[in-house]
C-alpha positions as CSV (number, residue, x, y, z in Angstrom):
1,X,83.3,113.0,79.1
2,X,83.8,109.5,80.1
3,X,87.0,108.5,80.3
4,X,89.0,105.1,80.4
5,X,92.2,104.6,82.7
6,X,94.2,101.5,82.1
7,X,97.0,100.9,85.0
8,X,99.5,97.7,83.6
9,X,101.6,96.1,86.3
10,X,103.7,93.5,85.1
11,X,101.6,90.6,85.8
12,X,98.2,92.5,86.2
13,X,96.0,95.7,84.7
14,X,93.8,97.9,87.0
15,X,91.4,99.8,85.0
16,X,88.8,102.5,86.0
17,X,85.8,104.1,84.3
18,X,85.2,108.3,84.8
19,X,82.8,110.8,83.5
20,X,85.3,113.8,83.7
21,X,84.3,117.3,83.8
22,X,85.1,120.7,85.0
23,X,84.1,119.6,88.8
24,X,86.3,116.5,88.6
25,X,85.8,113.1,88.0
26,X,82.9,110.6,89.0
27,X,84.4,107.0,89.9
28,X,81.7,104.4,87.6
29,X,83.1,101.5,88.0
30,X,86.6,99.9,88.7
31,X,88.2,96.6,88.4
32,X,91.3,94.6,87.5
33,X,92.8,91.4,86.2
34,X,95.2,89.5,88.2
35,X,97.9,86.6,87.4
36,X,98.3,87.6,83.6
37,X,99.9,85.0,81.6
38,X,98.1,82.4,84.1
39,X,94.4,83.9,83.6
40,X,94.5,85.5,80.0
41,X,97.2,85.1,77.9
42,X,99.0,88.6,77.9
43,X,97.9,92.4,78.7
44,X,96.2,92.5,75.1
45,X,93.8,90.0,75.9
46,X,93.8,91.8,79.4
47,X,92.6,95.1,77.7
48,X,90.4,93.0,75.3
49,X,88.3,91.6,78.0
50,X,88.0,95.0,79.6
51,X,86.5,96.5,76.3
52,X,84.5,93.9,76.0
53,X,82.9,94.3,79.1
54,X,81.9,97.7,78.2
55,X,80.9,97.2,75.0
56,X,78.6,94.6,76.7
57,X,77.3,96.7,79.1
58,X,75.0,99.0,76.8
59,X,76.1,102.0,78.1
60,X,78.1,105.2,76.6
61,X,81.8,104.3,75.7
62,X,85.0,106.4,77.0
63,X,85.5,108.8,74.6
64,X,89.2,109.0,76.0
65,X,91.7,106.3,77.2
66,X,94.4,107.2,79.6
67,X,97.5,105.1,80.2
68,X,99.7,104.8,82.8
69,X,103.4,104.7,81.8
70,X,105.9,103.5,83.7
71,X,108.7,105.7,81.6
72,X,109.3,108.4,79.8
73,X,112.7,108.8,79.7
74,X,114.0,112.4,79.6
75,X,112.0,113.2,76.9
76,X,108.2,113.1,77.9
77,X,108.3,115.6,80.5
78,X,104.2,115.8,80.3
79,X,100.9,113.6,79.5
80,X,100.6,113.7,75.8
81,X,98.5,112.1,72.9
82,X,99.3,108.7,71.6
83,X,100.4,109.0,67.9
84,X,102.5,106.7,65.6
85,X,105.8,109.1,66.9
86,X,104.9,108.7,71.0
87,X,105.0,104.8,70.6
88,X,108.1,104.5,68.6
89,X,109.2,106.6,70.9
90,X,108.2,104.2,73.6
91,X,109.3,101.2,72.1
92,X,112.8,102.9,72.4
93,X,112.5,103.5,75.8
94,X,112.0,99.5,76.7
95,X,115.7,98.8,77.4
96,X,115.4,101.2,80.2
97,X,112.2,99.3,81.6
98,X,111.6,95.9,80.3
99,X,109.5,94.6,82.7
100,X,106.6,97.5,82.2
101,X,106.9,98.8,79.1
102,X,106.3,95.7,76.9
103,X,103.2,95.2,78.6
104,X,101.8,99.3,78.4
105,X,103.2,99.1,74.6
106,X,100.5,96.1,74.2
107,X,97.8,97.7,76.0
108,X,98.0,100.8,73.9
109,X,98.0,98.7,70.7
110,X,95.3,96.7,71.8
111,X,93.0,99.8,72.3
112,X,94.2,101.1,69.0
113,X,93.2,98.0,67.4
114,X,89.7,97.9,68.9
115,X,88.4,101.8,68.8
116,X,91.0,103.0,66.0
117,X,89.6,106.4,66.4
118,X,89.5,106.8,70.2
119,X,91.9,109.3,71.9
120,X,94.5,108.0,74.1
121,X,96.6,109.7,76.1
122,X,100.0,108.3,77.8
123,X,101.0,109.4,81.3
124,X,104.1,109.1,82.7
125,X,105.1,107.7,86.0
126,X,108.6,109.6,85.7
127,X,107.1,112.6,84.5
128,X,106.5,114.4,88.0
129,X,110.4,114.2,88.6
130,X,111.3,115.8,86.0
131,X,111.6,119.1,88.7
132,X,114.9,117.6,90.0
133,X,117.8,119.3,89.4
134,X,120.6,118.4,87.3
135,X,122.6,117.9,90.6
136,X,119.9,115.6,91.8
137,X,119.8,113.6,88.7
138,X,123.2,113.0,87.8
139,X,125.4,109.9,89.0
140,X,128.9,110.4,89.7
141,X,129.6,108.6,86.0
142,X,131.6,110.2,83.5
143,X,130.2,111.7,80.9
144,X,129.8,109.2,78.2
145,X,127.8,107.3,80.5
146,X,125.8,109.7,82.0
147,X,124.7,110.7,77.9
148,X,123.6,107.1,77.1
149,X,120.7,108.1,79.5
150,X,121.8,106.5,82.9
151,X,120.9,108.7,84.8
152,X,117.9,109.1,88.1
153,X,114.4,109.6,86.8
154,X,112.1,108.4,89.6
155,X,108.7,106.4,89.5
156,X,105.3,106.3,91.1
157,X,104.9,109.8,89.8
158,X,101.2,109.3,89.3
159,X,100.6,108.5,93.1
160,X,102.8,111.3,94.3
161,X,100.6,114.1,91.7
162,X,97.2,112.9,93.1
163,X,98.6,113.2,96.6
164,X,99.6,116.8,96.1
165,X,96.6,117.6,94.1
166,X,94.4,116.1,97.4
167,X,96.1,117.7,99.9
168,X,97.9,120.9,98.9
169,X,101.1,122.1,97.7
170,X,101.0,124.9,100.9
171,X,99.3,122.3,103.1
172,X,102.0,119.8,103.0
173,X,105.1,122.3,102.6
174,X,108.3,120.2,103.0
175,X,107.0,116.7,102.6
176,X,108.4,113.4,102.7
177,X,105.7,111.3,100.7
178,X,106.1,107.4,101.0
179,X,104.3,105.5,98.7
180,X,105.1,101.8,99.9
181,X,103.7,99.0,98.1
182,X,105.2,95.7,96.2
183,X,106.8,98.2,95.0
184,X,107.9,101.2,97.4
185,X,109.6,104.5,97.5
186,X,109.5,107.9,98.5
187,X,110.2,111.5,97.2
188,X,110.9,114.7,99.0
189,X,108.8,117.4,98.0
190,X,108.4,121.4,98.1
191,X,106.2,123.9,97.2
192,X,104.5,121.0,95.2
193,X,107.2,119.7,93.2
194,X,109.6,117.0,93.0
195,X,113.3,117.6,94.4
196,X,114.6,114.4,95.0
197,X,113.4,110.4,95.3
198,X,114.4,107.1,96.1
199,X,114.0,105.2,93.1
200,X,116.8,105.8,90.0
201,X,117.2,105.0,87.2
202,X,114.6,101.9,87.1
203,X,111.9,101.0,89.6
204,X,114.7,98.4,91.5
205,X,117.0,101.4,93.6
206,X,116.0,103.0,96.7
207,X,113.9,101.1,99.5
208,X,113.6,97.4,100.2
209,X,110.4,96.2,98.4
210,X,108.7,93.1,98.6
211,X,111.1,91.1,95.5
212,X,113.1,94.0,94.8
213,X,116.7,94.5,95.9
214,X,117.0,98.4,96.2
215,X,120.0,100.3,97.0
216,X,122.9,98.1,97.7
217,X,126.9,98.1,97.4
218,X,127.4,98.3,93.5
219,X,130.7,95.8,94.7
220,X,128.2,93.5,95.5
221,X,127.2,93.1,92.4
222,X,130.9,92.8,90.7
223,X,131.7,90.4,93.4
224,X,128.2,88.1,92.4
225,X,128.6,88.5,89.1
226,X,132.2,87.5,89.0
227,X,131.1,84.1,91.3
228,X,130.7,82.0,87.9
229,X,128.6,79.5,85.9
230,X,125.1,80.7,86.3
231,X,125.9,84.3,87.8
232,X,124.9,86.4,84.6
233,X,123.2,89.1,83.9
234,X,119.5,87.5,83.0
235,X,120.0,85.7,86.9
236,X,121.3,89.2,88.1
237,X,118.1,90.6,86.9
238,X,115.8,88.0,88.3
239,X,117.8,87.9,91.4
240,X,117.2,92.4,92.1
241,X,113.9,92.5,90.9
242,X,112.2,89.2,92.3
243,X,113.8,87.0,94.5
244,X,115.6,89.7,97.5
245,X,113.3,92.1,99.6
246,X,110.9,91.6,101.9
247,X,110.4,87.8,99.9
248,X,114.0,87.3,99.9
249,X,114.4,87.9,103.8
250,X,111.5,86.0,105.0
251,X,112.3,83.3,102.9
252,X,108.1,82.8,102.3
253,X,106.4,85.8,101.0
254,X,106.6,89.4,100.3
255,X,103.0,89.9,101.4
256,X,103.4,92.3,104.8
257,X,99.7,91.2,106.0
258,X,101.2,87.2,105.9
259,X,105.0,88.8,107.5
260,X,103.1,90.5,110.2
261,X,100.6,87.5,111.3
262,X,103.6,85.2,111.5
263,X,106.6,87.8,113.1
264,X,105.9,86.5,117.0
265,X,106.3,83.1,115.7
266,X,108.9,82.9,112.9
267,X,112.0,85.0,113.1
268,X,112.8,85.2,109.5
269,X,109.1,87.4,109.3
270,X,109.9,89.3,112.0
271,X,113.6,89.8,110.1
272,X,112.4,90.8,107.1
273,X,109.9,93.5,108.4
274,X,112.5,95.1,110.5
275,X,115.0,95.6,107.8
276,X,111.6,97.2,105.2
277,X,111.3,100.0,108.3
278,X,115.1,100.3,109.0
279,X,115.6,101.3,105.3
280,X,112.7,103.8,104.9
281,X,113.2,105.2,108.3
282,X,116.8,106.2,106.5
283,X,115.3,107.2,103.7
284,X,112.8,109.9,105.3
285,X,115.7,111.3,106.5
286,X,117.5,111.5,103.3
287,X,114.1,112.6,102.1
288,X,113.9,114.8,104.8
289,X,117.1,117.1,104.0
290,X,116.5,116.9,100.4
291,X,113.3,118.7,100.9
292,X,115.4,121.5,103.5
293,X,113.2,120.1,106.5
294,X,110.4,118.5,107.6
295,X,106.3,119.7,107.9
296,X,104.5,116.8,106.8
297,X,104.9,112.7,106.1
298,X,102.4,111.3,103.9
299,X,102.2,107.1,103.9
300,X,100.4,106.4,100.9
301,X,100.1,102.6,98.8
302,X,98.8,99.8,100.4
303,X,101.4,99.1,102.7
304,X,101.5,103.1,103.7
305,X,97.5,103.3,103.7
306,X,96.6,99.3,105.8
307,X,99.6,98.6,107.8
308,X,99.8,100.1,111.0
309,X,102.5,97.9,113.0
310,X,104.7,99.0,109.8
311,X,104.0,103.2,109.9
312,X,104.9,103.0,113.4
313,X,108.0,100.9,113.0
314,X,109.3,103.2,110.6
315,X,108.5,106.5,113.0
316,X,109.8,105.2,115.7
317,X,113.7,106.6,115.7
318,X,112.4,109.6,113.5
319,X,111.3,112.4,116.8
320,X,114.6,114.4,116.0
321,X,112.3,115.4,112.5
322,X,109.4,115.9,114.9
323,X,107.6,112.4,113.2
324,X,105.3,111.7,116.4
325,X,102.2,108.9,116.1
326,X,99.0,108.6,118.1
327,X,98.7,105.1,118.7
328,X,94.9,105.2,118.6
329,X,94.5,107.4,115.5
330,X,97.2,105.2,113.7
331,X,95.2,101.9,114.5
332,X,92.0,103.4,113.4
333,X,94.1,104.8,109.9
334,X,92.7,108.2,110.4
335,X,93.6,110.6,107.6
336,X,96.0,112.6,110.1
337,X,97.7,110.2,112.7
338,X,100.4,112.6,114.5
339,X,99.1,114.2,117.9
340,X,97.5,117.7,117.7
341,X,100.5,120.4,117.9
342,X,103.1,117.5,116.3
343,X,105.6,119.2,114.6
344,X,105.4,116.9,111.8
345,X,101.5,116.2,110.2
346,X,101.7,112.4,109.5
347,X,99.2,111.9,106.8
348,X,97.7,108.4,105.6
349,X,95.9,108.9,102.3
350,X,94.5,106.7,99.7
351,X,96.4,107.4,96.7
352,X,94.5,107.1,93.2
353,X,96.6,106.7,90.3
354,X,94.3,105.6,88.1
355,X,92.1,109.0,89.4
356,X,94.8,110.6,88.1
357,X,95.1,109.5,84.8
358,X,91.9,110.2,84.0
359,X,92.2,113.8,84.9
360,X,95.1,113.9,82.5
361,X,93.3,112.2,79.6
362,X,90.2,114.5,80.2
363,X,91.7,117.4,80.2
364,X,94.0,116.8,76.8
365,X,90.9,115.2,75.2
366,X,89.1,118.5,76.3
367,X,91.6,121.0,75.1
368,X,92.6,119.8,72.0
369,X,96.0,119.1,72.7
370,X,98.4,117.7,69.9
């Protein structure tokens, strides 16, 4: 079965082609659009241009199109059809992410409008979280507040699945997996499953990011909002979600590859990378006694999986949890890059989320499932 998976960021879609079976799935191709808004108008004409493609290219079309989705509230607990409920359902949902899901609302309709008949299937990015207990959910809100939904549902999901599903449930055991990217965080895993994570209750808490904020003094945020003319909630947003972090540090760029070229020379570089691996070195140990110890940490994302200089910033300091690197192994981005006998495995793997969604999709499309 060949199967479509459509990944929308909030200024880009990633998109992969998979003939899925019972052996797995075979990559045919992959691709993505960059700068939407600047290159194509939105992510509808994003998707059209993808279908057009394959419509072009003569060859068999995805019976199946997955979707990744960055929310699913605490309702979709599981990948599941698209129907006329699931995306009212979704529309509802885009208060609690209105950067994403405008864009993956789009995307579905624009398939829909194209192949009408064509199965789609939405994934959710919260959905692997949804193993956290109520303890590790809640906020210490009152009650009202914590039934309007505000409450911690965790993201990237789809990265930390595929990661479990490549390496093992038994194989990692208690696992800290960092998936550090523009956007970066971490959970703490066991026996498979999600038991805790960095991000809340939107994709801005947790680690520092390359524009986002994460965790900070919610005073802060009284105090700037209470500054005046221009301190509002629309500049709060923008200021959280794209103007702090690694971008907001540096003063230049939230790209670690440009931070780490410049860092000898400019001090604001060097700054900004040194908080990033201060806050997820305290986060792995957060992570760390969430998951009751510590056998294995997995870097995955593009940060986690290219940048060496930033793994072993953020191990350094951690040898009480047994986190040892081999220099040589870590420069060369081997799969395992602890010494043989560490008491930690430090893992780099290439996470797939895209993979992933495809294997969802497949397997609904193959099973019939409402």
């Amino acid at each position: 079965m060949r199967v479509l998976a459509l990944n929308c960021g909030s200024s880009s879609l990633k998109h992969a082609l998979f003939d899925v079976d019972v052996g797995g799935e075979r990559e045919v191709s992959r691709g993505s659009v960059e700068r939407i808004g600047e290159t194509v108008p939105d992510h509808a004409a994003a998707v059209g241009s993808v279908l057009d493609d394959l419509e072009r290219r003569g060859e068999p079309l995805p019976e199946a199109i997955g979707h990744r989705i960055v929310h699913g509230g605490a309702e979709h607990t599981a990948p599941a059809r698209v129907d006329a409920a699931l995306l009212e359902s979704l529309r509802a949902l885009v208060p609690f992410a209105p950067l994403h899901l405008p864009a993956e609302i789009r995307a579905v309709e624009a398939v829909l409008k194209r192949w009408p008949k064509r199965l789609q299937v939405a994934c959710f990015d919260t959905a692997f979280h949804r193993t956290l207990s109520e303890v590790a959910q809640r906020y210490a809100v009152p009650e009202d507040v914590d039934r309007l939904g505000l409450r911690r549902y965790g993201f990237h999901g789809l990265s930390y699945e595929y990661v479990v599903s490549l390496v093992g449930a038994k194989t990692l055991g208690r696992a800290v997996i960092a998936h550090l990217g523009n956007g970066a965080s971490m959970a703490a895993v066991r026996d498979g499953a999600s038991v805790d994570t960095t991000m809340g209750f939107s994709p801005a808490g947790g680690l520092v990011m390359g524009t986002r904020l994460g965790d900070v003094d919610p005073g802060l945020v009284v105090h700037w909002l209470g500054l005046g003319k221009g301190h509002d909630a629309k500049a709060l947003d923008e200021l959280v979600n794209k103007r702090s972090g690694l971008l907001g540090v540096s003063g230049t760029t939230a790209d670690v590859r440009d931070l780490l070229a410049r860092r000898s020379t400019d001090a604001r570089a060097a700054l900004a990378l040194d908080v990033f691996a201060w806050s997820a070195r305290k986060w792995v140990g957060a992570m760390a006694a969430a998951a009751g110890g510590l056998d294995t940490l997995v870097f995955t994302g593009g940060i986690g999986e290219h940048a060496a200089p930033v793994r072993a910033a953020i191990a350094s300091g951690l040898e009480h949890l047994g986190v040892q690197l081999d220099p040589a192994r870590n420069d060369r981005h081997d799969p395992v890059v602890s010494p043989d006998g560490a008491a930690c495995t430090v893992r780099v793997v290439k996470t797939d989320e895209e993979r992933m969604v495809a294997r969802h999709a497949g397997r609904i499309a193959a099973s019939g499932e409402a």
